[in-house]
N, C-alpha and C positions, 0 to 999 in steps of 0.2 A: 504493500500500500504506500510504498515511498522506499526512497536507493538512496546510496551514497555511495561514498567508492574508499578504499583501503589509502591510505597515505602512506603507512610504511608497511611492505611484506612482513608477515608472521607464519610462527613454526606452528605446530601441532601442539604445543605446547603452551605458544604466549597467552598470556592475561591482559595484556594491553593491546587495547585496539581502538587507533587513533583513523579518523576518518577526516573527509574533508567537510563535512557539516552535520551534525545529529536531524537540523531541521523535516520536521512532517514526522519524525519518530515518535513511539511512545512512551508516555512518559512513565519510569521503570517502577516495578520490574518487570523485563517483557522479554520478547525473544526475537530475535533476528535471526536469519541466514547469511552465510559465505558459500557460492558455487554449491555442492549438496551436502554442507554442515551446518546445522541448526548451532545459535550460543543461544545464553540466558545471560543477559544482565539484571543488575537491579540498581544500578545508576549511570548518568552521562555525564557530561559537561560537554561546549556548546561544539565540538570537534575528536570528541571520546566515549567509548563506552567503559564504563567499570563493573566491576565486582561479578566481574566473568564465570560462567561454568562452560565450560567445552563440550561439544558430544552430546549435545540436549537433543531431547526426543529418541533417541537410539542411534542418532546419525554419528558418523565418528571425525575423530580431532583431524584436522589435515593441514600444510602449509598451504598459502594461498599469497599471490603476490599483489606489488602495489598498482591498484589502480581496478582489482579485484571488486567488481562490483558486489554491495550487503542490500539489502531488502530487508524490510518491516514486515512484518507475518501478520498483525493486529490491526484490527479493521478501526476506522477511526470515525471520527462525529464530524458532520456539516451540519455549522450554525446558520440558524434562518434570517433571511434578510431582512430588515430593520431592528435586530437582534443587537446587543454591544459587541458581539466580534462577531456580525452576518456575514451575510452573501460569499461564504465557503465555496472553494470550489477543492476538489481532490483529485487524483489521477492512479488508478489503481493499473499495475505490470503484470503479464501471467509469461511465464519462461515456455515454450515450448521444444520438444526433439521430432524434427520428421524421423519416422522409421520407415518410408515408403516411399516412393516416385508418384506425384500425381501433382493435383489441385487441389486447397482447400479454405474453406473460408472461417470467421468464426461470428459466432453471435453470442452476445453478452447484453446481463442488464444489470444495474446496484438496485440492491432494497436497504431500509430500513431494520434496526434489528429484531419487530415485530411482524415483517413484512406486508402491514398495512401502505406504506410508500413505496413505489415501486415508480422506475426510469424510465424511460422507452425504452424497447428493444432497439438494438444498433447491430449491423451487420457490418463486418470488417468487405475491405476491400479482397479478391483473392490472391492466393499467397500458393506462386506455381514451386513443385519442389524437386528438384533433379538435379543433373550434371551442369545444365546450362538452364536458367531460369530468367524470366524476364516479368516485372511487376509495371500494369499502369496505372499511374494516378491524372487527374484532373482537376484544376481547381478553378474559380471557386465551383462551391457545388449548386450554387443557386446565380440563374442568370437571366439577362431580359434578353426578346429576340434580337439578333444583332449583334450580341456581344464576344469582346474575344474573351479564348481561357488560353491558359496554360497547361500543355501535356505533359510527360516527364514518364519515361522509359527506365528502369531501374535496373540492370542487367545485372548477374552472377555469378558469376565460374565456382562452381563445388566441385568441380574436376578434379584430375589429375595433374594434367596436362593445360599448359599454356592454349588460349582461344585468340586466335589471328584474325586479323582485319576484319571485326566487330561490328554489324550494320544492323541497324533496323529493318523491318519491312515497312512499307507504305501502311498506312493507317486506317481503318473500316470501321464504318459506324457500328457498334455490339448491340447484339441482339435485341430488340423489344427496344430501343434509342430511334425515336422517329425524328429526329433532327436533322437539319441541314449543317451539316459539318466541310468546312471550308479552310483548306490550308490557305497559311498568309506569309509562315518560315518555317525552317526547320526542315530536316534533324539538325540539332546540333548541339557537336560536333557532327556532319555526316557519319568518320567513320570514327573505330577507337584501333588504332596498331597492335596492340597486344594486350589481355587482361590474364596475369598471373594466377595459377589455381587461388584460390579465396580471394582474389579481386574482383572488385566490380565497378561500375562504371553507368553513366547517367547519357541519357539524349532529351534531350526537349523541344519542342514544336507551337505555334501558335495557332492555335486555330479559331474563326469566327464560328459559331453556332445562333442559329434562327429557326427557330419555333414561336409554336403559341405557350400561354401559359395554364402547364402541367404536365405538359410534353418533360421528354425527359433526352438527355445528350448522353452520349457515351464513346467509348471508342477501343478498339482490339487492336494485336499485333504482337508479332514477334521478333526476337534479333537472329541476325545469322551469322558464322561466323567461316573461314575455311575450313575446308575437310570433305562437302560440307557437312555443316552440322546446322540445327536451327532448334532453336528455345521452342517450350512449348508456348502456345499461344495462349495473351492473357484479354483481359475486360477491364478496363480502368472503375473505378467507381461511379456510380451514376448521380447526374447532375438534374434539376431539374427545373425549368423554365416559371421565372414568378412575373406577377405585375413593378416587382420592386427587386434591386440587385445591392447587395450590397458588399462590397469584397475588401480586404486590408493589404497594406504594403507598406513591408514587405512584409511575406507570409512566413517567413523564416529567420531565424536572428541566433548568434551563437550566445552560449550561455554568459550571462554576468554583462552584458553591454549596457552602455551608456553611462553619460557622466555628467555632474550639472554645466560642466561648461560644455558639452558635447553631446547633448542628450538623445538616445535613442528613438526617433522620432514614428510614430505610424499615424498611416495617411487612411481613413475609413472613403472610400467612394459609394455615393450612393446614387442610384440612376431610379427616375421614377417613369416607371412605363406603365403606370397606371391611366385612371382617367381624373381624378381629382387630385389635388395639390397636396404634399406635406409640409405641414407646419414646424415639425421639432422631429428632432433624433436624440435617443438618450443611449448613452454607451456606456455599461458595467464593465468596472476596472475590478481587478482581482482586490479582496479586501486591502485597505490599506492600514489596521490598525496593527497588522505585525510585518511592514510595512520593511524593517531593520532585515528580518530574515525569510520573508518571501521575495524582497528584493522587485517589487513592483511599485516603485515610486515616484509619484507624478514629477516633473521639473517646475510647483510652484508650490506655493503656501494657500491654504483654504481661504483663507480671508482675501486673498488677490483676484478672485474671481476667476474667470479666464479668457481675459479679451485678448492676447497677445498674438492666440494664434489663430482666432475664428477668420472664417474667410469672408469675404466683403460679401455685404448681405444678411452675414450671420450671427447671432451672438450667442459665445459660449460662456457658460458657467458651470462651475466644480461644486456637485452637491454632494455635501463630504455627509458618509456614510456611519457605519459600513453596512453596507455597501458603498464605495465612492460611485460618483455618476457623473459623465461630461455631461449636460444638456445643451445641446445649439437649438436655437430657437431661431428660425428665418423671420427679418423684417418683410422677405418677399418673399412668399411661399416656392418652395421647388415645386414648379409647374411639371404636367404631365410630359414627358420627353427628353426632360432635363438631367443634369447630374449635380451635385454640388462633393466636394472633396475636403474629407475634416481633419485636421492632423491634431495629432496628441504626443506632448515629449513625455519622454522619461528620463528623471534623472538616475533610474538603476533600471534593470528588469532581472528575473528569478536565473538565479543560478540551478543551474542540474548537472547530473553523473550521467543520466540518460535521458536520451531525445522523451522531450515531454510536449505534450500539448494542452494549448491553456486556449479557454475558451472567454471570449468577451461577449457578453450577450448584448441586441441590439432591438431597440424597441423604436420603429418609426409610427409617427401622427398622422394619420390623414384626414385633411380637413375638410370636411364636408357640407360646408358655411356659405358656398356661393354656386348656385344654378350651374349645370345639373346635381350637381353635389349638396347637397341639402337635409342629409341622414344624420346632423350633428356631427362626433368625433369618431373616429374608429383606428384601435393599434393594433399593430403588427408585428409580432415578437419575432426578432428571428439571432442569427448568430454567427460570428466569426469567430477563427480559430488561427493563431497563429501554431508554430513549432520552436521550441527552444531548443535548440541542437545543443549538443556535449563537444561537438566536432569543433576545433577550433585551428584556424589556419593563417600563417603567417607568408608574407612574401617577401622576394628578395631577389638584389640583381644585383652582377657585378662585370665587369668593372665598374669604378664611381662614372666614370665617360666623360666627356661623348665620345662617339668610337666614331671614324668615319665613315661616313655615308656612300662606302665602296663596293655593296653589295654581296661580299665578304666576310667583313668585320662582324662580329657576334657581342651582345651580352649572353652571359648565363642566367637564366632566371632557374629560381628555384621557391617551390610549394613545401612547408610544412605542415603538416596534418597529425593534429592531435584529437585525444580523444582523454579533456582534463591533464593528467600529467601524463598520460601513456600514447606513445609513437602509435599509428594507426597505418601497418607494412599493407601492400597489395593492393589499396586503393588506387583507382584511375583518377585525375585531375583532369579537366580539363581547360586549355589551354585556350586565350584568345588576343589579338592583338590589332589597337588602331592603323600599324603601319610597320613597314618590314614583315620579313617572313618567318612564320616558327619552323623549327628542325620539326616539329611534333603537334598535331593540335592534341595528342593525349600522352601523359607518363604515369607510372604506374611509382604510388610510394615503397622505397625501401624497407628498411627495417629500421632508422631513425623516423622512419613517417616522411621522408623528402622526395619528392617528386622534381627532375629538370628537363629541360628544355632549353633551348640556343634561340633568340631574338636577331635573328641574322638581319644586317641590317639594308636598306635600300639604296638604291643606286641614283645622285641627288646630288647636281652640281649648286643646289643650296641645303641650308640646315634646315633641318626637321626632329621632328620629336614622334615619339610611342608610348601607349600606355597597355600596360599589359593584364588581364583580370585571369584569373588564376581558380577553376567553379568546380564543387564535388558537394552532389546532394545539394543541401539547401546553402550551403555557404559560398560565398563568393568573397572574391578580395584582389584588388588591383594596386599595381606600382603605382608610385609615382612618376611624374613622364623624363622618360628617356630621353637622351638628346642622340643624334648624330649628330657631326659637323660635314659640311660641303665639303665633296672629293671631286678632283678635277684630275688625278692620273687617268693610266690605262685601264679601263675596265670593260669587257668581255660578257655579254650577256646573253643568256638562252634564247634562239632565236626560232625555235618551236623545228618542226621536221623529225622527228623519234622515230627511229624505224629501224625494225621491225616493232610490231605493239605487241607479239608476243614470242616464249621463248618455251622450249620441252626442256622439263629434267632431264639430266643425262647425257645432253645435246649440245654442241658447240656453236655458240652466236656469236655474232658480231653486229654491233648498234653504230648508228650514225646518226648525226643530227645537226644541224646550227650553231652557229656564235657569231655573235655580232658586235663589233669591236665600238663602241657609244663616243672613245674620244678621239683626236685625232694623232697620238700617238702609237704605232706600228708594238706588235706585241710577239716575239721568237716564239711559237709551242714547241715543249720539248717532247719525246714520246715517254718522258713521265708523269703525263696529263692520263687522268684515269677516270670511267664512269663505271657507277658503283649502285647496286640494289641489298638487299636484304630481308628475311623473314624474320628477324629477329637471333635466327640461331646459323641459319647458313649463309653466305656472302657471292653473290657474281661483280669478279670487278675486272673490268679489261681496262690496257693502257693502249692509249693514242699509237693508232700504226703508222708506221715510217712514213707513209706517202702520206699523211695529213698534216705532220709536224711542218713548223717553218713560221713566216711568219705571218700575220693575219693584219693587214693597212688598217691605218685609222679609220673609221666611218664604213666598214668594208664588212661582207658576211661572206663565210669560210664554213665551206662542208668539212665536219669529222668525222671519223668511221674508230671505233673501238674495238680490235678484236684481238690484241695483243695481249698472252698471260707474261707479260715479262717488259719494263720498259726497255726492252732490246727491241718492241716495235715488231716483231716478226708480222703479225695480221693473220692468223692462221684460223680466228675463232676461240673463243673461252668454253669451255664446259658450264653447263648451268650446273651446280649441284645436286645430285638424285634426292637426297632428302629435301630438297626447298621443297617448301610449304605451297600447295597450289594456290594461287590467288591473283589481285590484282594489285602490284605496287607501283609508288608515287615517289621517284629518287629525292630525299629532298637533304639539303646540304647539312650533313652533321661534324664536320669537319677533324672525321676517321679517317686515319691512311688505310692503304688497300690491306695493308694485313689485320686489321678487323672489324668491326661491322660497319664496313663504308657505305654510303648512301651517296647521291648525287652528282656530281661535276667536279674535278679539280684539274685546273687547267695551272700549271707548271710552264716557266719559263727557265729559270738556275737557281740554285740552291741559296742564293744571295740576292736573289729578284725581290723587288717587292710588289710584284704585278702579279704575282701566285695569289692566286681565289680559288675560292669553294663558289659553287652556284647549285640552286636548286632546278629539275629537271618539272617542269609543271604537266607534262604528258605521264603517260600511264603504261607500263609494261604487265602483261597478263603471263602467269607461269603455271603450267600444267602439262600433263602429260600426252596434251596434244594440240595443235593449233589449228584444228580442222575449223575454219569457217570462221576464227578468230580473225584474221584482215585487217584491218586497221580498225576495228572497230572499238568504241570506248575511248577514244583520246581527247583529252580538251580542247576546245578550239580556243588559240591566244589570238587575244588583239593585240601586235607584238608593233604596228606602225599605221600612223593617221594621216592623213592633212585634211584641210579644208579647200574646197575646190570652188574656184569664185566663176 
């Protein structure tokens, strides 16, 4: 009925067990779990449990390490709204183990301990279970016709074995969803390069849906991966079409944010597609009278009211509770058609050990005072739900820079990913950038929780800048912007032509393609210029054959041919490697010599040059064990040169 998590590992033996907050616990003496060891305490303090028994209920003593999530066993009281400490809200965990391959859902409801009060029944979202699994969510789950949601693909390797070039399928309305479902973006990331057994990895999508209201939205699909393999097919949760929308942003926030001078802000949107006007919106805030340790605390004082941040039009006030309650009240009613957008800071929000969800309840007025609307007043309960993640991620790039703007030149960005104090290895990141190109748009974290990536920069006889955001699940987080500086050397850019587009195991190739020399200094290729692919485990890299080497004129495009295993240039053909993974890869410059996992272009002048670059290959090579009716088929088409023609 409430977690916390271990701060320092303990034996089978210890008596001391220090946590990172007792809060939502009962108060002792009472019992707790570790993974499947029952204690007994019979006191805390506000980061400890004391006066331990080990091995309660029959379960037996065990080491367990830091960061070890405890649960509360003892069901606990929700005080009633207008009460001295009301408007409770609680969040109760149940642990599960699949023992099967399938789908499953669950359905749960709270009672009271007389069970005269009783919840609505709730139906979880379903939860597919196997080697390769793929979860959909949708949010919000209440919308007016016309509105956009957001999808969100949750994919998971329980494998064995690494999952290669990661896709979605296209998206289909589920079953008994009579909506008009309308892509607008997305997937993204399209794809994911590799997700390590116990990794996983996220796609999201925008889509509009248009219905009437009670209609309901939905949407299915699966990811696929090479081999092939394919997830089994899921159902995202179903949404359902109102006269009224009302949705929060953001819907996600990592644990313990905000601060009074930087306060955690949410923005409530509310669209009225009704046919009379609303008067007022009230919005329940998590009780604020223990305020210190749920950590939900408004950024003002009760007596200040809340004009600072109502939106023109509106006026808001703080009806301190508790329950607290924003009240905005419109000088000019939200007319039928319209939206109005409410934001609320915080100067803390609730800290957790595990992803928790906190529900703000939301009661809109509709005024029924002026022709045709004429029925007096009528409210409309309804509710939003953020996520407080545990996941917490920092970012980071280096060099300090600018690095020049030579097409070449890299930072390193690097993602860490925590989970409270514990490294969180095998997750996918995903990757995105205003300007220049990633080695990666996915990396999968280590075993410090770090995930990288190369910010390779653009080719830009002025300065420019980048900012790079850095997304896993509901977190997101972005540098600050990057600089290049203006390069005006030689530089040598992919001028599209990839050919062959595909290549057999086993089999000797040879690639050729463009380059187009941007300045107007003259640039020697030597034949240790090499293009490079990989599946993460195997490598095809051929070096520049003799008769392409030389030199390439300023402003000039120069066919290459790659089929040298040796910068001796022979041109005989490379073998593809029999174990590469069949699929479809994208060379993109990671700036690995040929002896190990190289990707992309390096074009070599002398070992003293400084006209040596990496470039990324924006076409596509297909690998499999046969290239029947493969053609050229699948390569990008680049807009690689324009003018204007008067």
């Amino acid at each position: 009925y409430a977690s916390t998590s271990l701060s320092t590992a303990i034996t089978a033996t210890s008596t001391a067990i220090t946590v990172g907050s007792t809060s939502g616990f009962a108060v002792s003496p009472s019992s707790i779990q570790i993974d499947s060891e029952k204690i007994w305490y019979t006191g805390m303090t506000a980061t400890s449990f004391t006066g331990i028994t080990r091995g309660y209920g029959g379960t037996t003593p065990a080491s367990h390490s830091t960061g070890a999530v405890i649960y509360r066993l003892s069901p606990f009281s929700l005080n009633a709204a207008g009460s001295l400490l009301g408007g409770d809200t609680g969040t109760i965990t149940w642990k599960y183990m699949a023992n099967s391959a399938g789908t499953v859902n669950f359905n749960a409801r709270a009672s009271d301990s007389t069970g005269t009060a009783n919840s609505l029944s709730k139906t979880s979202n379903s939860v597919t279970i196997g080697d390769f699994t793929s979860v959909i969510g949708i949010y919000p789950e209440t919308a007016v016709n016309n509105q956009n949601v957001t999808v969100s693909m949750t994919v998971q390797n329980n494998g064995p074995s690494a999952l290669v070039n990661v896709a979605p399928s296209a998206l289909t309305a589920g079953a008994g969803c009579l909506a008009t479902h309308t892509l607008v973006s997305g997937p993204s990331p399209a794809s994911i390069s590799s997700i390590a057994p116990g990794g996983s990895g996220v796609f999201t999508w925008t889509y509009t849906v248009a219905g009437t209201a009670g209609t309901s939205y939905c949407l299915s699909g699966y990811a696929m991966a090479n081999g092939p393999v394919s997830s089994v097919a899921s159902t995202s949760n179903t949404g359902i079409f109102s006269n009224f929308s009302t949705s929060i942003t953001p819907a996600s926030i990592s644990s313990g944010t905000g601060t009074a001078l930087a306060p955690q802000t949410f923005t409530w949107t509310i669209t009225n597609a009704g046919t009379c006007p609303i008067s007022r919106v009230e919005i329940t805030i998590p009780t604020q009278a223990t305020c210190a340790t749920t950590g939900w605390c408004l950024n003002i004082a009760p007596a200040t009211g809340y004009p600072a941040t109502a939106p023109v039009g509106w006026t808001g006030t703080l009806r301190a509770g508790p329950p607290d309650t924003i009240r905005f009240t419109g000088a000019v009613n939200l007319l039928p058609g319209a939206s109005a957008t409410l934001p609320v800071p915080f100067k803390s929000t609730q800290t957790v050990t595990t992803d928790t969800y906190v529900n703000f309840p939301i009661t809109l007025r509709e005024a029924k005072t002026v022709a045709p609307c004429t029925a007096g007043l009528t409210d409309y309960a309804g509710s939003t739900e953020i996520t407080v993640t545990a996941n917490g991620m920092t970012i980071a790039s280096a060099p300090v820079g600018p690095v020049p703007a030579d097409g070449s030149s890299a930072y390193t960005i690097t993602a860490t990913l925590k989970n409270g104090l514990t490294p969180l290895s095998g997750k996918t990141i995903s990757f995105s950038s205003t300007n220049g190109s990633l080695s990666s748009a996915t990396a999968v974290t280590d075993a410090n929780g770090v995930a990288t990536v190369k910010l390779i920069a653009p080719s830009s006889l002025a300065a420019l800048t980048a900012t790079v955001t850095a997304s896993y699940l509901n977190t997101a987080i972005t540098t600050a912007p990057l600089s290049f500086s203006a390069y005006a050397n030689v530089n040598l850019a992919y001028w599209g032509g990839l050919t062959p587009s595909c290549a057999v195991t086993g089999s000797p190739a040879s690639f050729s393609l463009n380059v187009k020399n941007t300045s107007a200094t003259a640039m020697a290729l030597a034949s240790n210029s090499f293009f490079a692919f990989n599946d993460g485990v195997n490598t095809y890299c051929a070096y520049l054959n003799s008769g392409s080497a030389g030199a390439v004129a300023g402003g000039s495009v120069k066919a290459l041919t790659f089929g040298s295993s040796s910068s001796a240039g022979a041109g005989a053909g490379v073998t593809v490697p029999a174990p590469f993974a069949a699929g479809k890869y994208t060379p993109m410059s990671n700036a690995t010599p040929c002896t190990g996992l190289a990707s992309g272009l390096y074009l070599y002048e002398s070992a003293t040059s400084l006209n040596n670059q990496y470039r990324n290959i924006t076409d596509s090579v297909t690998v499999g064990t046969s290239c029947a009716g493969a053609g050229n088929v699948g390569n990008t088409l680049n807009v690689i040169d324009w003018h204007e023609i008067k």
